[in-house]
LUMKELO-22903 format. One record per residue: residue number from 1; residue in three letters; y, z, x of N, C-alpha, C, O in turn. Coordinates in steps of 0.05 Angstrom, whole numbers, plus 5000, padded with zeros to 4 digits. Atoms other than C-alpha are relative to their C-alpha. Example, Ala and Ser with C-alpha at 12.3 -4.5 7.8 and 13.67 -1.06 7.14 Angstrom:
# LUMKELO-22903
+-----+------+------+------+------+------+------+------+------+------+------+------+------+------+
! pos ! code !  n_Y !  n_Z !  n_X ! ca_Y ! ca_Z ! ca_X !  c_Y !  c_Z !  c_X !  o_Y !  o_Z !  o_X !
+-----+------+------+------+------+------+------+------+------+------+------+------+------+------+
!   1 !  ala ! 4976 ! 5000 ! 5018 ! 4910 ! 5156 ! 5246 ! 5024 ! 5000 ! 5018 ! 5024 ! 5013 ! 5039 !
!   2 !  ser ! 4976 ! 4999 ! 4984 ! 4979 ! 5143 ! 5273 ! 5022 ! 5014 ! 4985 ! 5044 ! 5018 ! 4995 !
+-----+------+------+------+------+------+------+------+------+------+------+------+------+------+
//
This chain:
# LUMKELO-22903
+-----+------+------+------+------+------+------+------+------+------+------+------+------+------+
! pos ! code !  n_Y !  n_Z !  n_X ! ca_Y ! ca_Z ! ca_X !  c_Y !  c_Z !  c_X !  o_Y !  o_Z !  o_X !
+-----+------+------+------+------+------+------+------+------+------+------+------+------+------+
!   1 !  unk ! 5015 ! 5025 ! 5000 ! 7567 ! 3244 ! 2282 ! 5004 ! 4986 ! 4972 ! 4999 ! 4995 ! 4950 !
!   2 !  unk ! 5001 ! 5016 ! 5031 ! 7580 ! 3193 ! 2230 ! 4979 ! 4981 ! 4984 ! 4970 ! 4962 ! 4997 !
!   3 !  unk ! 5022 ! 5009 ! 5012 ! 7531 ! 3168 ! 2181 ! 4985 ! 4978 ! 5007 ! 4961 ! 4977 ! 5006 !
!   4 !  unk ! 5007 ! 5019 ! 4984 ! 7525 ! 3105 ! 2211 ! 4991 ! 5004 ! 5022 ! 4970 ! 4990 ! 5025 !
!   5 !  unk ! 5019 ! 4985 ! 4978 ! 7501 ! 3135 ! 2272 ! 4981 ! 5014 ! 4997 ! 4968 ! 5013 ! 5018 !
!   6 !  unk ! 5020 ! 4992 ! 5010 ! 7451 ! 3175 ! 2239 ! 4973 ! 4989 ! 5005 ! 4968 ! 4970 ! 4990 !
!   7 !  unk ! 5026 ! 5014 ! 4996 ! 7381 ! 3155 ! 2264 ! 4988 ! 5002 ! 4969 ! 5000 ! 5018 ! 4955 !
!   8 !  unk ! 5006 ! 5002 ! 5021 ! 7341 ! 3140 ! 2201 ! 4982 ! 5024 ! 4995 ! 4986 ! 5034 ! 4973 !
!   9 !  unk ! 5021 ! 4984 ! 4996 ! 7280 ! 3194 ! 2217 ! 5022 ! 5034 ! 4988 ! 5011 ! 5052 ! 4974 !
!  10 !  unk ! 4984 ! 4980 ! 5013 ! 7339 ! 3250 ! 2200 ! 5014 ! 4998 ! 4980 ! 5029 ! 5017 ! 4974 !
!  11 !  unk ! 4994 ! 5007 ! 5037 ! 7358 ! 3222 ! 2131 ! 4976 ! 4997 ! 4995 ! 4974 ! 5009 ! 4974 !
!  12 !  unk ! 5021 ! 4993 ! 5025 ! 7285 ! 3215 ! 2107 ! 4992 ! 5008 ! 5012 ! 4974 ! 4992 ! 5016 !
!  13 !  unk ! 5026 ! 4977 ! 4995 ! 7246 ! 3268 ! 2141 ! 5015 ! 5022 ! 4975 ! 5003 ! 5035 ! 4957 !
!  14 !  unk ! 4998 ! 4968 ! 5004 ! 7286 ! 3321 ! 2116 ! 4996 ! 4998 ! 4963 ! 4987 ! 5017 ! 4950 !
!  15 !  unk ! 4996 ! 5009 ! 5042 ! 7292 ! 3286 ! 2027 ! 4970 ! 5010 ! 5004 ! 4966 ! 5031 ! 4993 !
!  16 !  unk ! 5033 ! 5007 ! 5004 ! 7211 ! 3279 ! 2039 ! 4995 ! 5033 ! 5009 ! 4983 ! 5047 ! 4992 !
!  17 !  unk ! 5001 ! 4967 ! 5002 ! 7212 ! 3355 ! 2065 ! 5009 ! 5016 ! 4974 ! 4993 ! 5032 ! 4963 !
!  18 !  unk ! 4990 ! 4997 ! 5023 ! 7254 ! 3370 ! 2008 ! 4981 ! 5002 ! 4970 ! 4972 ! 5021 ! 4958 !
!  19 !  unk ! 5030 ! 5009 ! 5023 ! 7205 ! 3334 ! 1950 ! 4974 ! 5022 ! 5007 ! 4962 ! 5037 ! 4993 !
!  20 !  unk ! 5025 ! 4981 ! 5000 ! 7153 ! 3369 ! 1984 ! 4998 ! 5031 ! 4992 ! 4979 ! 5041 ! 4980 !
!  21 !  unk ! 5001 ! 4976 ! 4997 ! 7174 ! 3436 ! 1986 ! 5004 ! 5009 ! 4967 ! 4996 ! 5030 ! 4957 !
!  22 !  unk ! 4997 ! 4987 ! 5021 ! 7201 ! 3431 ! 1914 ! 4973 ! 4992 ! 4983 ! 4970 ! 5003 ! 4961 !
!  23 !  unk ! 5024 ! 5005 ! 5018 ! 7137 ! 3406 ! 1885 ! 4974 ! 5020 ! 5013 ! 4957 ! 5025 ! 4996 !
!  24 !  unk ! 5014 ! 4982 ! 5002 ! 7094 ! 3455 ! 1921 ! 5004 ! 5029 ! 4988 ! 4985 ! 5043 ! 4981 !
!  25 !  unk ! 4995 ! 4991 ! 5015 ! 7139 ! 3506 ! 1892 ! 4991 ! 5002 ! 4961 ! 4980 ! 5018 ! 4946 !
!  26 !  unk ! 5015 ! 4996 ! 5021 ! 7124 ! 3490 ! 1831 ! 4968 ! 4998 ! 4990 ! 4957 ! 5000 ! 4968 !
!  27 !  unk ! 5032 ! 5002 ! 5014 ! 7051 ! 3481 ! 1832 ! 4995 ! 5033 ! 5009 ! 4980 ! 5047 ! 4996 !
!  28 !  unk ! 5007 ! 4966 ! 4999 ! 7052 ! 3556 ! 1863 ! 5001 ! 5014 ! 4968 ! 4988 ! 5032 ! 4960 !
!  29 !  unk ! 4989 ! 4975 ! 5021 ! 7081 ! 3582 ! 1797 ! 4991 ! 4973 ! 4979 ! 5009 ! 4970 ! 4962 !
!  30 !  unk ! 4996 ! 5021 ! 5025 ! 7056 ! 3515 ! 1749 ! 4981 ! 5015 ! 4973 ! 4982 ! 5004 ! 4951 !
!  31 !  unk ! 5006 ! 4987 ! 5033 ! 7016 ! 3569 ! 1692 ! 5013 ! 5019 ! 4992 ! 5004 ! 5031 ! 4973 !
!  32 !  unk ! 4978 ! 4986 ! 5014 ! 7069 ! 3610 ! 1679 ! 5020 ! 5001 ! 4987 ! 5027 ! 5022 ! 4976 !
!  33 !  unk ! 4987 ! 5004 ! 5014 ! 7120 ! 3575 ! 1650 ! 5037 ! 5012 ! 5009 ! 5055 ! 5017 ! 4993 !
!  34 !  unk ! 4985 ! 4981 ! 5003 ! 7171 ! 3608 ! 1679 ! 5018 ! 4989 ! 5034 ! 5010 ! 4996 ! 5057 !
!  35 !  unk ! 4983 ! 5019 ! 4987 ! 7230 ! 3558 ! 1721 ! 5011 ! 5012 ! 5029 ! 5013 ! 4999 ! 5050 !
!  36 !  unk ! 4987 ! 4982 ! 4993 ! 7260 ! 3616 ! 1752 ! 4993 ! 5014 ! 5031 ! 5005 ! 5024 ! 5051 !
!  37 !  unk ! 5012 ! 4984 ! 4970 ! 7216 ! 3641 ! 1802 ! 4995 ! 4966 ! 5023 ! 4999 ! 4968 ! 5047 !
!  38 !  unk ! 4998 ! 5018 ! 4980 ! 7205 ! 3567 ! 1833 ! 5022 ! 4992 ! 5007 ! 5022 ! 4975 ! 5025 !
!  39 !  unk ! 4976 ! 5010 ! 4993 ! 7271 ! 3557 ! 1840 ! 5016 ! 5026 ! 5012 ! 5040 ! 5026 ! 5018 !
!  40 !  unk ! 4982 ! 4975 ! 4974 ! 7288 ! 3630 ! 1879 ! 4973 ! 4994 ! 5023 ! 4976 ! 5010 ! 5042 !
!  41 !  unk ! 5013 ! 5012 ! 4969 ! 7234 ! 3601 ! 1937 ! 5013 ! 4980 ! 5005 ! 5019 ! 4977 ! 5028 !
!  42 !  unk ! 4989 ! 5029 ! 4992 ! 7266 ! 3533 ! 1929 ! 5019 ! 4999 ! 5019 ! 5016 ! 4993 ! 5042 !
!  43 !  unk ! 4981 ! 4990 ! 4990 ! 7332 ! 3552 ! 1940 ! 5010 ! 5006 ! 5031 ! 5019 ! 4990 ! 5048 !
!  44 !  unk ! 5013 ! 4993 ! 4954 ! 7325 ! 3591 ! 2017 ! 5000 ! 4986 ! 5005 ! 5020 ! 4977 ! 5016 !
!  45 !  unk ! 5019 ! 5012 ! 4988 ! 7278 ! 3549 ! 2031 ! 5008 ! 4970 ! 5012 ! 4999 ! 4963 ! 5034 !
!  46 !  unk ! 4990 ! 5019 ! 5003 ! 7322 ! 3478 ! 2016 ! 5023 ! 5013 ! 5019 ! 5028 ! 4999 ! 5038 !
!  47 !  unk ! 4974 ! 5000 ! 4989 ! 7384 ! 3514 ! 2044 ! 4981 ! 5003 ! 5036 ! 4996 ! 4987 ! 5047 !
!  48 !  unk ! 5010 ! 4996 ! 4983 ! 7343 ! 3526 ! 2110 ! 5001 ! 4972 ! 5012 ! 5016 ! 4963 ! 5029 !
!  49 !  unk ! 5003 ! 5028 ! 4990 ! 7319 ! 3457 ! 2116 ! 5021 ! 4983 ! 5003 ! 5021 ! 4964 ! 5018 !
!  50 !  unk ! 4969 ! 5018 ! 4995 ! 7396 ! 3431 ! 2106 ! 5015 ! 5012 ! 5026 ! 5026 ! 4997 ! 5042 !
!  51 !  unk ! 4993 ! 4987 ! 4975 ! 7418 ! 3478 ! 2159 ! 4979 ! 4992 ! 5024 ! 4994 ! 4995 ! 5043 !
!  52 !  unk ! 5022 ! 5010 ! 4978 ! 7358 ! 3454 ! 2214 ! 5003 ! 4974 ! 5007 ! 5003 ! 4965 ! 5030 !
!  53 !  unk ! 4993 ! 5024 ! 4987 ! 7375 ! 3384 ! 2201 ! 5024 ! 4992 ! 5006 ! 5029 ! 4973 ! 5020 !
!  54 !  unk ! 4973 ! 4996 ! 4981 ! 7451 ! 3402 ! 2209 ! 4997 ! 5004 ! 5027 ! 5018 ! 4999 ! 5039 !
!  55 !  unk ! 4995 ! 4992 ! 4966 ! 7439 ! 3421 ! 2281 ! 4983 ! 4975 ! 5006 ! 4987 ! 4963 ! 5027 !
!  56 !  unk ! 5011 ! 5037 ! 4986 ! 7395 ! 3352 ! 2286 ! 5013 ! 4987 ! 5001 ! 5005 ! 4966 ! 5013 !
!  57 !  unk ! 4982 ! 5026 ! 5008 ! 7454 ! 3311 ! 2270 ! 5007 ! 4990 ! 4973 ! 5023 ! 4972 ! 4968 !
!  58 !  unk ! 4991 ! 5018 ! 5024 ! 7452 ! 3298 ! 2196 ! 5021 ! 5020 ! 4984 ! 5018 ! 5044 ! 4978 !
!  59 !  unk ! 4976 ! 4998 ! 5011 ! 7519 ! 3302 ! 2164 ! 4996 ! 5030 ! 4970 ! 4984 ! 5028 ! 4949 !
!  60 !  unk ! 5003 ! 4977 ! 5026 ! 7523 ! 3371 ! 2116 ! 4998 ! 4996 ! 4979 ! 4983 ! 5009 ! 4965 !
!  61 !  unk ! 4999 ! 4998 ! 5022 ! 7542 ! 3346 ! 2065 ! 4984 ! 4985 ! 4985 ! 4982 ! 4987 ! 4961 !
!  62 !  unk ! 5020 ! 5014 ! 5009 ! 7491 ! 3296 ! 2059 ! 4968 ! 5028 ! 4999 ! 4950 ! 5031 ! 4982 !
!  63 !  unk ! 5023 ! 4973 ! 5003 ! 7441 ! 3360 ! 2072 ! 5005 ! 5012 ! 4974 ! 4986 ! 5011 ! 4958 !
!  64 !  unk ! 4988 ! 4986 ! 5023 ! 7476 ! 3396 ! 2016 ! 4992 ! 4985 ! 4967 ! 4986 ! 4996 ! 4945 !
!  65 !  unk ! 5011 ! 5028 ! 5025 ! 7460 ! 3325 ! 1966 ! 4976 ! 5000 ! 5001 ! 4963 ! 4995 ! 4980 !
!  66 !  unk ! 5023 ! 4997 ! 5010 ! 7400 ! 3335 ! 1987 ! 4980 ! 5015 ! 4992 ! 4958 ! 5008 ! 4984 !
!  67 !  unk ! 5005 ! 4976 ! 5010 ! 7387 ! 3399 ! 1972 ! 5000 ! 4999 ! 4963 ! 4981 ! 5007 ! 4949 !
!  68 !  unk ! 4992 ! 4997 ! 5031 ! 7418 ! 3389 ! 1895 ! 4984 ! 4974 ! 4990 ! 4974 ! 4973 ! 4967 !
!  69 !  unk ! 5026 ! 5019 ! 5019 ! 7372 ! 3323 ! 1887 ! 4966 ! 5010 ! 5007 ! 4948 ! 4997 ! 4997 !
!  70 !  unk ! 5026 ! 4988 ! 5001 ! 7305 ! 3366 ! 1909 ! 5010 ! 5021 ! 4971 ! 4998 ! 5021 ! 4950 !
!  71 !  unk ! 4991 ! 4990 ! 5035 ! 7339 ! 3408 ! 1849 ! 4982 ! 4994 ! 4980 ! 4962 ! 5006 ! 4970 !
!  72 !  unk ! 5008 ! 5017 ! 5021 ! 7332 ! 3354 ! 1801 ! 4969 ! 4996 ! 5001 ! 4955 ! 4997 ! 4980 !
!  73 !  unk ! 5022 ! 5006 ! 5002 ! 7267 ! 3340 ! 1826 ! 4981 ! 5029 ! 4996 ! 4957 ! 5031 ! 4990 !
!  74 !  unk ! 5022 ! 4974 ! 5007 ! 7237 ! 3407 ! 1819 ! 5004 ! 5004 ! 4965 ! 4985 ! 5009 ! 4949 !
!  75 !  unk ! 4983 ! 4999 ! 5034 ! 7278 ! 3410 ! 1744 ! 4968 ! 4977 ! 4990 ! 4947 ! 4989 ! 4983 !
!  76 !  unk ! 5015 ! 5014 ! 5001 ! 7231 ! 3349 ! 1734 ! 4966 ! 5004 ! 4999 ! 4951 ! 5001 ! 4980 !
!  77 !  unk ! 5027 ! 4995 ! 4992 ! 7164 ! 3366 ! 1765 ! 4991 ! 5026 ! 4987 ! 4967 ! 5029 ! 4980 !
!  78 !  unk ! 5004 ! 4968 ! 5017 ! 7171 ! 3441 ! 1731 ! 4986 ! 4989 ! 4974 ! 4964 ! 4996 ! 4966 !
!  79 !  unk ! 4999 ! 5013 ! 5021 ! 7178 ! 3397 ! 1669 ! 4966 ! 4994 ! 4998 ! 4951 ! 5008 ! 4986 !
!  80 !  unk ! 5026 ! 5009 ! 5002 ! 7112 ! 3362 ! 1677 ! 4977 ! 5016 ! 4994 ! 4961 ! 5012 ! 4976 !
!  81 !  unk ! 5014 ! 4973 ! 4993 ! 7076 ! 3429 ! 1699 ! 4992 ! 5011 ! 4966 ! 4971 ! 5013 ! 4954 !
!  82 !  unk ! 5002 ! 4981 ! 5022 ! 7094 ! 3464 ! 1636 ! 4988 ! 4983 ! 4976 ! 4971 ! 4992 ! 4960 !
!  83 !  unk ! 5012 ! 5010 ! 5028 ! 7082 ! 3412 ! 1584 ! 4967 ! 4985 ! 4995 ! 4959 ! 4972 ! 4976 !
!  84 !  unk ! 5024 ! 5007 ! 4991 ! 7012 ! 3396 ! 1611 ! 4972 ! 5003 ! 4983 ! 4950 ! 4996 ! 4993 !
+-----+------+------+------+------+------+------+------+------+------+------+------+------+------+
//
C-alpha cells in the first residue's frame, strides 16, 4: 500500500500511541534519574506498536520513523522529569 493510500487514522493513531507510551514510560521511572530503564520498556513496546500497524496497512518504514521520533520524545520528556 502506498502512502497515499494510507487512511489517515493509521498514521496518527499509532505517533499518538507512540507519545503516549513514551511519556508514560517515563513518568513510571521519573525519580530515579536513570534514562535507561525507560527506554528498555520503550523499545518492545514501540517496536510492537510498528509491527501491529504494519499488518494495518501503514508503510514500515514510516512505523520504524516513528518509532525513532517517540525516541526523541522520550530523550525530551526524561529531560524534563529529571531536572524538575
Amino acid at each position: 500500500m502506498f502512502l497515499v493510500e494510507t487512511p489517515t487514522w493509521v498514521i496518527l493513531f499509532p505517533f499518538v500511541l507512540i507519545c503516549v507510551a513514551a511519556y508514560f514510560f517515563v513518568w513510571i521511572y521519573r525519580d530515579t534519574n536513570d534514562f535507561k530503564k525507560s527506554f528498555k520498556l520503550y523499545l518492545p513496546t514501540g517496536t510492537i506498536i510498528a509491527l501491529v500497524f504494519w499488518f494495518a496497512g501503514l508503510p514500515l518504514v514510516l512505523g520504524v520513523f516513528m518509532v525513532f521520533a517517540g525516541f526523541v520524545i522520550l530523550i525530551f520528556i526524561s529531560n524534563r522529569f529529571f531536572y524538575k
